[in-house]
N, C-alpha and C positions, 0 to 999 in steps of 0.2 A: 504494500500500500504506500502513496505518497505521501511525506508531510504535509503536504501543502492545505489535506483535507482536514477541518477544525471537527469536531467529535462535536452533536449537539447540545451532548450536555456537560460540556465542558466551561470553565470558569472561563476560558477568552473570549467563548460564544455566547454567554448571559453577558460578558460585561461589552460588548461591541454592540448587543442587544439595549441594554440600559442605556450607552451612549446615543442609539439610534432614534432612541425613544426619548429623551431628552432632547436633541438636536432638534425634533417634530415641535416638543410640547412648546421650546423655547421660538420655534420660526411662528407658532400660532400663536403665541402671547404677542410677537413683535407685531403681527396684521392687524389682531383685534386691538380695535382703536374704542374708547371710551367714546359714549356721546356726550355731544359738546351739549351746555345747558340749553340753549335755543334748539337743540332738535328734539331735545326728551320732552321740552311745550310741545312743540308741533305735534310728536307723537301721544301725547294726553290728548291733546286739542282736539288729533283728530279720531281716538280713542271716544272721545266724549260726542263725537258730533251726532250721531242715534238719538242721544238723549236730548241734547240741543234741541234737535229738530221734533222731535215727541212733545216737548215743553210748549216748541213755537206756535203748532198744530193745535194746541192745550189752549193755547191762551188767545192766541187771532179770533176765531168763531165761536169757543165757548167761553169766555172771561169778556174780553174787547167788545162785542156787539154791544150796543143796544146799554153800557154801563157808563155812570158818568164817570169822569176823569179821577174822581177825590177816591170814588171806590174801587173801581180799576188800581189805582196806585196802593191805596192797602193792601187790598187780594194780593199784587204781586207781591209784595212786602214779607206779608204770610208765607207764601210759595220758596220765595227767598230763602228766609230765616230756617224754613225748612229745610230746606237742602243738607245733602251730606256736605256742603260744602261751606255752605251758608253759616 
């Protein structure tokens, strides 16, 4: 047989292994790039936009018609304060 060939489970072939697998883990740490604070908004923003427009549909035809200004503004006030975010 030749030298040349490494035995699988031999300690030069786990540790060329380990290296290999390192050199991976280390080139995929370098590409993942953190997001920058204005793109983790945009991805809320547009995370949230379902509900946005659920709200919008909520309040156009069923809140807005036909109510005057003073109670319209509390209602939403209400809705508001509500919120998970509110």
């Amino acid at each position: 047989m030749s030298d040349s060939i490494t035995d699988p489970g031999s300690p030069k072939e786990t540790q060329d292994s380990d290296q290999t697998r390192t050199a991976i883990a280390d080139a995929i740490a370098k590409r993942v790039v953190p997001p920058q604070p204005e793109e983790e908004e945009e991805r809320r923003f547009a995370l949230e936009r379902d509900i946005r427009q659920e709200f919008r549909r909520l309040v156009d035809p069923g809140i807005a018609r036909g109510t005057s200004p003073a109670t319209l503004e509390a209602t939403l006030k209400v809705c508001v304060s509500s919120s998970p975010r509110g």
